[in-house]
Chimera marker file (.cmm) of the C-alpha trace (Angstrom):
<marker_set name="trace">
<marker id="1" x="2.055" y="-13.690" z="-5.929" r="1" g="1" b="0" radius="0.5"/>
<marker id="2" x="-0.281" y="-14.247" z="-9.264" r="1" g="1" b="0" radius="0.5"/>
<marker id="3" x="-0.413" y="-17.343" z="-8.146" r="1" g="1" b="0" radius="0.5"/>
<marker id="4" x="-2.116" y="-17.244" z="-4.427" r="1" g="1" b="0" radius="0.5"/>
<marker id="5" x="-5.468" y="-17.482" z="-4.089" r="1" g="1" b="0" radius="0.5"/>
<marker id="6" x="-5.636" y="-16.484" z="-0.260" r="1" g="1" b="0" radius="0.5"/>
<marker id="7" x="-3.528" y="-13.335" z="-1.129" r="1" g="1" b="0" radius="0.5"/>
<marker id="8" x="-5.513" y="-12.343" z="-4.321" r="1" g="1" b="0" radius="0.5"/>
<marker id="9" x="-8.808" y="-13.177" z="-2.517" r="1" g="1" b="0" radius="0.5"/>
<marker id="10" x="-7.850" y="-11.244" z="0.569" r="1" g="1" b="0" radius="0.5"/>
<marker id="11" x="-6.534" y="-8.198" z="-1.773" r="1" g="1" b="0" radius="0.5"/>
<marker id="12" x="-10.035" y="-7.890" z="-3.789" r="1" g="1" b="0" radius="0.5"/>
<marker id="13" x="-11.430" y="-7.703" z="0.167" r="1" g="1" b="0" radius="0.5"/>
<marker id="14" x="-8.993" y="-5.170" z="1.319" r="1" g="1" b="0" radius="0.5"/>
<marker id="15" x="-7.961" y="-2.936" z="-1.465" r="1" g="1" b="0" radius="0.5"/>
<marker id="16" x="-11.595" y="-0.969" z="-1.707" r="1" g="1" b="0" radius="0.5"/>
<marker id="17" x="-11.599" y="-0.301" z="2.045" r="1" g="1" b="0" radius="0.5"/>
<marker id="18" x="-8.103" y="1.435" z="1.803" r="1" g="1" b="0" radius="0.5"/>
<marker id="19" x="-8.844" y="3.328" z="-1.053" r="1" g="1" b="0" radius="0.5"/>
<marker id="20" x="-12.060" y="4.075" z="0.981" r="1" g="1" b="0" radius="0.5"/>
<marker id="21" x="-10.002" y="5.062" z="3.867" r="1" g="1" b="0" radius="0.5"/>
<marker id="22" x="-8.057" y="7.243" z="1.519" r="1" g="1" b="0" radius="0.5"/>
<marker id="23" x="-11.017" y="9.061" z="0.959" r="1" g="1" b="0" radius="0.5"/>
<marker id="24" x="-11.785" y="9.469" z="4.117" r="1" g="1" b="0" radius="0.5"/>
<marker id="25" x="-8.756" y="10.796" z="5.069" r="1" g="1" b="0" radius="0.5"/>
<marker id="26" x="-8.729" y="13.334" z="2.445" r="1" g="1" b="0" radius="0.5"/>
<marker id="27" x="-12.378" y="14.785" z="3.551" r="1" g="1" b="0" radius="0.5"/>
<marker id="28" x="-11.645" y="14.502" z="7.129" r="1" g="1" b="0" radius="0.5"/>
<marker id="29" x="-8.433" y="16.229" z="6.483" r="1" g="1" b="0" radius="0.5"/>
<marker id="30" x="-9.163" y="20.164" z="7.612" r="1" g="1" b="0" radius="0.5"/>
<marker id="31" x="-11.119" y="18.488" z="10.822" r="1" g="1" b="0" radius="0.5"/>
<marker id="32" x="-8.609" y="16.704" z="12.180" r="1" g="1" b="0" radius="0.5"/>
<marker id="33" x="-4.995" y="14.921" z="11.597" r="1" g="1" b="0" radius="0.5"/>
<marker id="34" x="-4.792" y="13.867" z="8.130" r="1" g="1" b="0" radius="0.5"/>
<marker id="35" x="-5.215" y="15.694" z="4.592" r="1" g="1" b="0" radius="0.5"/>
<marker id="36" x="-3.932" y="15.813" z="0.985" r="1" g="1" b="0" radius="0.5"/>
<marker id="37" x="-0.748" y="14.264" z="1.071" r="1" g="1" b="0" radius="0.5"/>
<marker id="38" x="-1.978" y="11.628" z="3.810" r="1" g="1" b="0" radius="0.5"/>
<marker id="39" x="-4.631" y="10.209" z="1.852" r="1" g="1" b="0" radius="0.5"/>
<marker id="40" x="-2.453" y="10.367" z="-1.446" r="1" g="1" b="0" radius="0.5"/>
<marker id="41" x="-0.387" y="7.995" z="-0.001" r="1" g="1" b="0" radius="0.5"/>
<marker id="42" x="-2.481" y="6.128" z="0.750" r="1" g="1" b="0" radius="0.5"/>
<marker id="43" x="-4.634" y="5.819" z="-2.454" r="1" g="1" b="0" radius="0.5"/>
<marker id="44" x="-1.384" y="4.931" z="-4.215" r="1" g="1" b="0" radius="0.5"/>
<marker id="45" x="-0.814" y="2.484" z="-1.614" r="1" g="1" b="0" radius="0.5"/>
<marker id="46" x="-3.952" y="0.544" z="-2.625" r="1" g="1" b="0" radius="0.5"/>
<marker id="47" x="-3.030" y="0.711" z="-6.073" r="1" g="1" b="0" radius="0.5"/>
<marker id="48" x="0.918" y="-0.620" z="-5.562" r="1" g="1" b="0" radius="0.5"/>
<marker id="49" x="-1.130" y="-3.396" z="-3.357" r="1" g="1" b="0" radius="0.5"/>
<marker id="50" x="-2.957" y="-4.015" z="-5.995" r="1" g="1" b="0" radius="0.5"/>
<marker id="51" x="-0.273" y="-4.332" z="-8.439" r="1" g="1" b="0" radius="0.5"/>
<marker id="52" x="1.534" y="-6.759" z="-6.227" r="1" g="1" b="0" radius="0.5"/>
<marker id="53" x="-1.452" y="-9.221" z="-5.696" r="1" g="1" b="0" radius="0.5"/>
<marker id="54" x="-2.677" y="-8.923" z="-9.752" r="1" g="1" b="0" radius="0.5"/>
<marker id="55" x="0.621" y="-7.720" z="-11.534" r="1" g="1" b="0" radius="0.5"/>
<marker id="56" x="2.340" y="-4.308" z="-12.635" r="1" g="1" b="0" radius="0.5"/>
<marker id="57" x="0.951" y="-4.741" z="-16.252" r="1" g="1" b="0" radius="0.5"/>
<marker id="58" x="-2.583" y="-5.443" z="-14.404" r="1" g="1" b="0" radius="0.5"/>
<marker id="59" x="-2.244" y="-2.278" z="-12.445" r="1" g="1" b="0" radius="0.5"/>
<marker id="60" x="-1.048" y="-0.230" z="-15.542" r="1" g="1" b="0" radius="0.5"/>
<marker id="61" x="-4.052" y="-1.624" z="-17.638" r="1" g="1" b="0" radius="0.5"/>
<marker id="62" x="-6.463" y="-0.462" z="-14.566" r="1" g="1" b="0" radius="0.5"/>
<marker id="63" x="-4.549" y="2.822" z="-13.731" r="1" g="1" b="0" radius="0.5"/>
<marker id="64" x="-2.482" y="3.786" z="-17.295" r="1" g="1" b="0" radius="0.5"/>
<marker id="65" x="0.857" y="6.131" z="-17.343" r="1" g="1" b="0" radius="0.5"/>
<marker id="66" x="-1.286" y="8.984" z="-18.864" r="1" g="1" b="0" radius="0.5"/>
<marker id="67" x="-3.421" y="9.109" z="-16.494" r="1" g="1" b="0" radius="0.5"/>
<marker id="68" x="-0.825" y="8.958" z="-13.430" r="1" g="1" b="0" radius="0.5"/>
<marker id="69" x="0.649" y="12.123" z="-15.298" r="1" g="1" b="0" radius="0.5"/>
<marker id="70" x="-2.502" y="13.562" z="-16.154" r="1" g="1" b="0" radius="0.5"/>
<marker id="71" x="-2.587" y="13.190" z="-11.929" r="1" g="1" b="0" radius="0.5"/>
<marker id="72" x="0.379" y="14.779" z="-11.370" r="1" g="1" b="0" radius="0.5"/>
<marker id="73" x="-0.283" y="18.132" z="-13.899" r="1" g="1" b="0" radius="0.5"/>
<marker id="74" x="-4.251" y="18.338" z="-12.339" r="1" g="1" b="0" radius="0.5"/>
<marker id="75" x="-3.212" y="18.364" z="-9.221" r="1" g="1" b="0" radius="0.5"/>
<marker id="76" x="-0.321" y="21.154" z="-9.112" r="1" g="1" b="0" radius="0.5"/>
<marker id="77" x="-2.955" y="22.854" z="-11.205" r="1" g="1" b="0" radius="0.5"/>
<marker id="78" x="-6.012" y="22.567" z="-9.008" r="1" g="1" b="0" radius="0.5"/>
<marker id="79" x="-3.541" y="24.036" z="-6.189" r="1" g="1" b="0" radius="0.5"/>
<marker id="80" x="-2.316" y="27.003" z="-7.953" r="1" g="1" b="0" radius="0.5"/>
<marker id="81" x="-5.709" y="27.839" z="-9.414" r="1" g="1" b="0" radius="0.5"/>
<marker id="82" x="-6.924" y="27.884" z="-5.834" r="1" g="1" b="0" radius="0.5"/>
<marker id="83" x="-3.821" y="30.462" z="-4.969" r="1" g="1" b="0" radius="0.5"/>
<marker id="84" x="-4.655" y="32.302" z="-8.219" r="1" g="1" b="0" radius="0.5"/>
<marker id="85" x="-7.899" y="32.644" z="-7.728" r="1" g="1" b="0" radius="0.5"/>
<marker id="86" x="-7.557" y="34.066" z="-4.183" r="1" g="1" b="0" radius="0.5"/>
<marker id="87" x="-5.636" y="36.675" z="-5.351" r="1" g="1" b="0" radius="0.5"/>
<marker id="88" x="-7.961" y="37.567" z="-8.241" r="1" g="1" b="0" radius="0.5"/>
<marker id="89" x="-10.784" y="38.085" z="-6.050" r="1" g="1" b="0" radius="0.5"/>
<marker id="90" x="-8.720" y="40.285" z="-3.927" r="1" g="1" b="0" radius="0.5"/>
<marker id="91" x="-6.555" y="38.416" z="-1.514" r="1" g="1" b="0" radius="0.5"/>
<marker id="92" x="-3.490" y="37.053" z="-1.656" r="1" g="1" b="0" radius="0.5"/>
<marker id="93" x="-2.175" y="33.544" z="-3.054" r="1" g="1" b="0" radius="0.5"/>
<marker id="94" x="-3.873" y="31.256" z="-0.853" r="1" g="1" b="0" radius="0.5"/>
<marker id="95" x="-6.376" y="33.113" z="1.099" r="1" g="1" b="0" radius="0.5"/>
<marker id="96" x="-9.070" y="30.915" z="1.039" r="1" g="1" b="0" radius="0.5"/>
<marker id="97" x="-11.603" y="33.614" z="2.928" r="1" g="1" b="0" radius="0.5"/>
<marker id="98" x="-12.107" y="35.712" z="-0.067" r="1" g="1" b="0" radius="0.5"/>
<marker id="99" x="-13.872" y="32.246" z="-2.019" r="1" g="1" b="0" radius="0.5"/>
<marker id="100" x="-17.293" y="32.620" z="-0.799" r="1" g="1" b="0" radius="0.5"/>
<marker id="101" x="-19.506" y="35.345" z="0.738" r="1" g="1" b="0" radius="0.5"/>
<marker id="102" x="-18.811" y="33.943" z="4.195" r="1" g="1" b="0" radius="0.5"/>
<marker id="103" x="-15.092" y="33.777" z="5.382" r="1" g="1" b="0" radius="0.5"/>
<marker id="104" x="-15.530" y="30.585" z="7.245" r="1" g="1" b="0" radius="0.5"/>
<marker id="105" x="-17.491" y="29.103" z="3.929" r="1" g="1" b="0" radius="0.5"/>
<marker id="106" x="-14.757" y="30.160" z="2.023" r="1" g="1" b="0" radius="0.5"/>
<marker id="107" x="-11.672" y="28.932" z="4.251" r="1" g="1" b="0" radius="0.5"/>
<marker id="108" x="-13.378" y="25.219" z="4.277" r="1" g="1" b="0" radius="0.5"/>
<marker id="109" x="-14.124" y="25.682" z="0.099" r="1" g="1" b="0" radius="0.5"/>
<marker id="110" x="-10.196" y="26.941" z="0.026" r="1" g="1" b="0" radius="0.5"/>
<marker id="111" x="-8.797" y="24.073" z="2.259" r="1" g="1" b="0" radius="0.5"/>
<marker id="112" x="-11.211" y="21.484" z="0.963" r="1" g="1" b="0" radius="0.5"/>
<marker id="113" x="-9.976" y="22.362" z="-2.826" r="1" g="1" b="0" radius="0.5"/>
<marker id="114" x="-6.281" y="22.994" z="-1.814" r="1" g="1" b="0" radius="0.5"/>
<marker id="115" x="-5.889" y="19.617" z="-0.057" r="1" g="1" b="0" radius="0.5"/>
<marker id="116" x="-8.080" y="17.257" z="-3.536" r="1" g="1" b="0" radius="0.5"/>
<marker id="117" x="-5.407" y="18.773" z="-5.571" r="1" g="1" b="0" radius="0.5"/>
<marker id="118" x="-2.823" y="17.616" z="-2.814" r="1" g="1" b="0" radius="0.5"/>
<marker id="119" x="-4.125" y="14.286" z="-2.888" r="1" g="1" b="0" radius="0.5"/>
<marker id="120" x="-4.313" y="13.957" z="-6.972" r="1" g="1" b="0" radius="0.5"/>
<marker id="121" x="-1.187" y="15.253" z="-7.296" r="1" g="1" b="0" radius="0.5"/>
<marker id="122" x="0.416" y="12.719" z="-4.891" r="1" g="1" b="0" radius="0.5"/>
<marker id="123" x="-1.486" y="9.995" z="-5.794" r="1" g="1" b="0" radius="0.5"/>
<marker id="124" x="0.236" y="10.722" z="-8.907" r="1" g="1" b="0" radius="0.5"/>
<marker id="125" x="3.588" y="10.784" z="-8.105" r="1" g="1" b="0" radius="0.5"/>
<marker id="126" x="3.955" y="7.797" z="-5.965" r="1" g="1" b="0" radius="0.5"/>
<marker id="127" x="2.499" y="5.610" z="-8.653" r="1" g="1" b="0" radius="0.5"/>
<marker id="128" x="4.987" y="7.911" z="-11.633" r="1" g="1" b="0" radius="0.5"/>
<marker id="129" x="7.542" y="6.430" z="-8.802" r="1" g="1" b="0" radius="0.5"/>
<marker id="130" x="6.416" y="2.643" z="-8.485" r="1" g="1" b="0" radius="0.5"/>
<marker id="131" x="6.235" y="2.448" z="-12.177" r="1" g="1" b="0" radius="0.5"/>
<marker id="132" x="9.472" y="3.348" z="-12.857" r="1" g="1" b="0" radius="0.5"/>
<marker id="133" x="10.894" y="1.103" z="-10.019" r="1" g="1" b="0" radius="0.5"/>
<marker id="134" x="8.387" y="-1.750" z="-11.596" r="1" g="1" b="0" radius="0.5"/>
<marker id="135" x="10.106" y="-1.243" z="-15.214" r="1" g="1" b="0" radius="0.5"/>
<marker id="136" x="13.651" y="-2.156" z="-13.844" r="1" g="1" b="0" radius="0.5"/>
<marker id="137" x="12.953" y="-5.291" z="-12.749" r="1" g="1" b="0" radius="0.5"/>
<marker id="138" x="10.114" y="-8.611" z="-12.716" r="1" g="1" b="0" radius="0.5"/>
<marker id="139" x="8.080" y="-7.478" z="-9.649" r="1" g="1" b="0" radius="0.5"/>
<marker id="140" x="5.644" y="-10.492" z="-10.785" r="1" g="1" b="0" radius="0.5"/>
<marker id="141" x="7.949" y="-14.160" z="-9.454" r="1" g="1" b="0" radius="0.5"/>
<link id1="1" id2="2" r="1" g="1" b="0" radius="0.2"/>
<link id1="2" id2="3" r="1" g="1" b="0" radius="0.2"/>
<link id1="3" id2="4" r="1" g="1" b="0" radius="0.2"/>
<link id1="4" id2="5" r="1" g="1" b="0" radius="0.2"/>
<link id1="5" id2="6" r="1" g="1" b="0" radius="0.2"/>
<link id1="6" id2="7" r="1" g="1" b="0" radius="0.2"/>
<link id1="7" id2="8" r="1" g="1" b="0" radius="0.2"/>
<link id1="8" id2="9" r="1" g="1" b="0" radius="0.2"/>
<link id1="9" id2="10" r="1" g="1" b="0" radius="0.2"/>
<link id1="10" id2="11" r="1" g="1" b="0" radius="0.2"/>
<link id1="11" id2="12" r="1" g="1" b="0" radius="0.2"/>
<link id1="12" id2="13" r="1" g="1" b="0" radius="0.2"/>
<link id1="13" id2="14" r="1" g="1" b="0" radius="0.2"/>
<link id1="14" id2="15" r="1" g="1" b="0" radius="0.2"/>
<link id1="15" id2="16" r="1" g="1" b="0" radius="0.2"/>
<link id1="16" id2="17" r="1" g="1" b="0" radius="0.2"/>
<link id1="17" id2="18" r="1" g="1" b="0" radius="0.2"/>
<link id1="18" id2="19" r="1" g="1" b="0" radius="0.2"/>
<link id1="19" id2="20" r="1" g="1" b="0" radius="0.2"/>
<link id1="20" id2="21" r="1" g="1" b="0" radius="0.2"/>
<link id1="21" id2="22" r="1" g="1" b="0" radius="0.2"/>
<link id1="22" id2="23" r="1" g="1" b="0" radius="0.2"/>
<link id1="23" id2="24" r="1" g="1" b="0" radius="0.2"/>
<link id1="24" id2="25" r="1" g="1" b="0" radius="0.2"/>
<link id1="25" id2="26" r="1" g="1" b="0" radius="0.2"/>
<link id1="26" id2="27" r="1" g="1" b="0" radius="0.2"/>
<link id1="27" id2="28" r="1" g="1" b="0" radius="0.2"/>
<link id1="28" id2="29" r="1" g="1" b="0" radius="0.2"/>
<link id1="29" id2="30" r="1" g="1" b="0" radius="0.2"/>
<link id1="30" id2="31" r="1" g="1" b="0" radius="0.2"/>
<link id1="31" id2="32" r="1" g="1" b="0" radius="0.2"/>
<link id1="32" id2="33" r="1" g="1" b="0" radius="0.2"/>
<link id1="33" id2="34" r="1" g="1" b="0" radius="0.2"/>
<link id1="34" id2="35" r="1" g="1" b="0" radius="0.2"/>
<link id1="35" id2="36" r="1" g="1" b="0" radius="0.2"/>
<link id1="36" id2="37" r="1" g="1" b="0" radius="0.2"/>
<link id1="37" id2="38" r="1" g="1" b="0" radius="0.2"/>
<link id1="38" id2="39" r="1" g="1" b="0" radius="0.2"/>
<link id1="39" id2="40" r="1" g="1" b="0" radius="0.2"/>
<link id1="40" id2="41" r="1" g="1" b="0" radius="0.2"/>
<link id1="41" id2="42" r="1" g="1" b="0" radius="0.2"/>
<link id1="42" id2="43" r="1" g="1" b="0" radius="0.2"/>
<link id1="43" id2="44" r="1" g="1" b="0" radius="0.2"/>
<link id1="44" id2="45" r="1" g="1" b="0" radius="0.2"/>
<link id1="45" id2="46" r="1" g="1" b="0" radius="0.2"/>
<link id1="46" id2="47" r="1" g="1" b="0" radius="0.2"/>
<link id1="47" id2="48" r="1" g="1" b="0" radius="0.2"/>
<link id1="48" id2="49" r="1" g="1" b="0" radius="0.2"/>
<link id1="49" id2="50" r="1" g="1" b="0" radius="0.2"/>
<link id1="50" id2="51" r="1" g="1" b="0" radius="0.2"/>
<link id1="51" id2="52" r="1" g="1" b="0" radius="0.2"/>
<link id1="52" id2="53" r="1" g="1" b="0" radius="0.2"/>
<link id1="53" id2="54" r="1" g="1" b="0" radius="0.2"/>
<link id1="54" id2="55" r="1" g="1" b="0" radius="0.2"/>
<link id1="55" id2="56" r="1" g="1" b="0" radius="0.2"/>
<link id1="56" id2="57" r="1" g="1" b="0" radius="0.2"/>
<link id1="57" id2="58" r="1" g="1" b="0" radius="0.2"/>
<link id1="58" id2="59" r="1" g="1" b="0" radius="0.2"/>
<link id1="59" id2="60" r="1" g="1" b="0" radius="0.2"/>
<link id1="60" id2="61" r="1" g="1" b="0" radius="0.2"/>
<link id1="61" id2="62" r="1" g="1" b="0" radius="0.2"/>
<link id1="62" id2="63" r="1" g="1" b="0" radius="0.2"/>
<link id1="63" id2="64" r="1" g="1" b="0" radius="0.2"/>
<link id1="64" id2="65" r="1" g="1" b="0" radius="0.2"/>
<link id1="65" id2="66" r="1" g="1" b="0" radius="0.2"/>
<link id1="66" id2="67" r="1" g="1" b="0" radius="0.2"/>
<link id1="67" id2="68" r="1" g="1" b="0" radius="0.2"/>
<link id1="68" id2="69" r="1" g="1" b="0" radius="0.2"/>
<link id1="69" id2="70" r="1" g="1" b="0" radius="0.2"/>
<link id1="70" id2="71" r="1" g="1" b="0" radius="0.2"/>
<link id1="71" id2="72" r="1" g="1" b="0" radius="0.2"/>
<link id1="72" id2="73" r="1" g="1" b="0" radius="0.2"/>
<link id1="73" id2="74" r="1" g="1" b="0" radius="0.2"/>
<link id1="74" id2="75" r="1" g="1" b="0" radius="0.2"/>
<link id1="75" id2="76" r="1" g="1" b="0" radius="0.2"/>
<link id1="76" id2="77" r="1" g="1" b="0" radius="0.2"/>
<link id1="77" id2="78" r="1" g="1" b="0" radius="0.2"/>
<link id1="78" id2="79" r="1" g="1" b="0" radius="0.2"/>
<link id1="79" id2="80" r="1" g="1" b="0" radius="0.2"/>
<link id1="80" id2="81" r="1" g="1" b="0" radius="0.2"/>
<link id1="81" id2="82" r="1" g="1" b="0" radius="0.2"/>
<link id1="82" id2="83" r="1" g="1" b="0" radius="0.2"/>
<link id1="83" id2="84" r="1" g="1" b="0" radius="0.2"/>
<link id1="84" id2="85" r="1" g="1" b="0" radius="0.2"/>
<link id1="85" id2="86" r="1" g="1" b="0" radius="0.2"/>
<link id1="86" id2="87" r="1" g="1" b="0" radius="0.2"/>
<link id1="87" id2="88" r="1" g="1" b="0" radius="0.2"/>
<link id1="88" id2="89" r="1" g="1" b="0" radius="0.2"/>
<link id1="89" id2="90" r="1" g="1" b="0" radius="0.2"/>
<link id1="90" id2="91" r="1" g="1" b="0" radius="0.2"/>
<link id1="91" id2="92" r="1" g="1" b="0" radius="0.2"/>
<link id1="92" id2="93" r="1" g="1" b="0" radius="0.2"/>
<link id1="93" id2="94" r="1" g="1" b="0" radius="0.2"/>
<link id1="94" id2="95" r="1" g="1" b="0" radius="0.2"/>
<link id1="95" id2="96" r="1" g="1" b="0" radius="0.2"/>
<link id1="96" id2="97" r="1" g="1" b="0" radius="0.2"/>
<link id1="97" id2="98" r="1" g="1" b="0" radius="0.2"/>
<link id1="98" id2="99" r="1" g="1" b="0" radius="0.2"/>
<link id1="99" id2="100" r="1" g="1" b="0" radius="0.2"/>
<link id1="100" id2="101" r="1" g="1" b="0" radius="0.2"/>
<link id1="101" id2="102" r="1" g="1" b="0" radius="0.2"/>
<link id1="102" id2="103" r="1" g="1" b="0" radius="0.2"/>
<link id1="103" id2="104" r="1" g="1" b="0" radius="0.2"/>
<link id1="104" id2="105" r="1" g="1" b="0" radius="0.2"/>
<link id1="105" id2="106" r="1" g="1" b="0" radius="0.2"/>
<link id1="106" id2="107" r="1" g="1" b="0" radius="0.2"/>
<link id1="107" id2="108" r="1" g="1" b="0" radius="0.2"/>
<link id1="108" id2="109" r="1" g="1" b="0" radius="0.2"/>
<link id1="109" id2="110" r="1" g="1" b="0" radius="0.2"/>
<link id1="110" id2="111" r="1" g="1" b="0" radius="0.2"/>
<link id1="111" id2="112" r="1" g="1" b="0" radius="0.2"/>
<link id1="112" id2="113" r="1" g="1" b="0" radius="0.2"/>
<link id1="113" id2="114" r="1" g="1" b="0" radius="0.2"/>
<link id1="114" id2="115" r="1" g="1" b="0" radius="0.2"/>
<link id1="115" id2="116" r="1" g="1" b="0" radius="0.2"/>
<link id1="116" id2="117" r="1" g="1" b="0" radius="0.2"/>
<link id1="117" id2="118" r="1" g="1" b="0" radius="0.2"/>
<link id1="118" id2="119" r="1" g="1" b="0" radius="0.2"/>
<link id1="119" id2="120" r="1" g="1" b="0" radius="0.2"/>
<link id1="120" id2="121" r="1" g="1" b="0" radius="0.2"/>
<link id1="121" id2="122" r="1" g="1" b="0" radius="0.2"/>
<link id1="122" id2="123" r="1" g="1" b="0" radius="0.2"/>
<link id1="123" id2="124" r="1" g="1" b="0" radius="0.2"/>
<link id1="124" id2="125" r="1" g="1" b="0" radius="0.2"/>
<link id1="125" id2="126" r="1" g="1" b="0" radius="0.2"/>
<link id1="126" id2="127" r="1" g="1" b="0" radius="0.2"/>
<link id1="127" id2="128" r="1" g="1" b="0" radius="0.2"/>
<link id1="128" id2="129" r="1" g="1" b="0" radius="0.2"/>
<link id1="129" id2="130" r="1" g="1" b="0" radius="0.2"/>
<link id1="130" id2="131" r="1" g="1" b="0" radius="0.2"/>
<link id1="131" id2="132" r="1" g="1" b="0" radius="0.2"/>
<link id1="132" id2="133" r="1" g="1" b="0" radius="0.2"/>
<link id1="133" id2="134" r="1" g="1" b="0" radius="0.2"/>
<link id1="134" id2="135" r="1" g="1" b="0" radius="0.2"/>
<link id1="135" id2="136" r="1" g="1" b="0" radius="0.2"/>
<link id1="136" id2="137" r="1" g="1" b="0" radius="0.2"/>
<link id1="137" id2="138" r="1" g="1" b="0" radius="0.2"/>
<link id1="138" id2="139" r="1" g="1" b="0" radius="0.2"/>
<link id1="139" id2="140" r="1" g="1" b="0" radius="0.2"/>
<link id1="140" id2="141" r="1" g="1" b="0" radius="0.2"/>
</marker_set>
């Protein structure tokens, strides 16, 4: 696909709006349908579309294996210090209302913060995933 220009030039257009998208469906998340593992998806979905128009090695040099597993440890982490720290400040694991001096404040910081690491942590592991399946074979003919 290296090799189309309507593709590749269609792919530079698209591939920031999705990852926008992503974004937005991560923020918009605790107000409506959507959240963490939604807009993972879909960020690694811009990347893999990415990797299809430019090539794997392209999307490895732009997005490198430590990273993706840096991802995939920040993530879990940014979740269970969210749980932990609920419970330190006199909760349990996961209320979010004990995270700020307002309970509402709190529940939105506590969502907001549960549902990034979510996202990272997906993000992460869908692109571990495509990597591996990219390895086995010549995704670029």
């Amino acid at each position: 696909m290296k090799d189309d220009l309507v593709l590749r030039v269609v792919g530079k257009l698209l591939i920031p709006f999705i990852l926008l998208f992503g974004l937005y469906v991560l923020f918009h998340g605790d107000y409506g349908p959507g959240g963490g593992f939604q807009a993972g998806v879909i960020l690694a979905a811009g990347i893999i579309f990415y990797a299809l128009i430019y090539s794997v090695e392209e999307a490895r040099r732009v997005v490198p294996e430590p990273l993706v597993e840096a991802m995939m440890a920040v993530g879990v982490l940014l979740y269970v210090t969210v749980g932990v720290a609920g419970q330190v400040l006199g909760g349990n694991f996961l209320d979010y209302f004990v995270l700020a001096a307002d309970p509402v404040a709190g529940q939105l910081r506590g969502i907001l913060l549960v549902e990034c690491g979510v996202a990272v942590a997906v993000t992460g592991v869908m692109l571990k995933v495509f990597y591996m399946f990219a390895g086995r074979g010549n995704l670029d003919q």
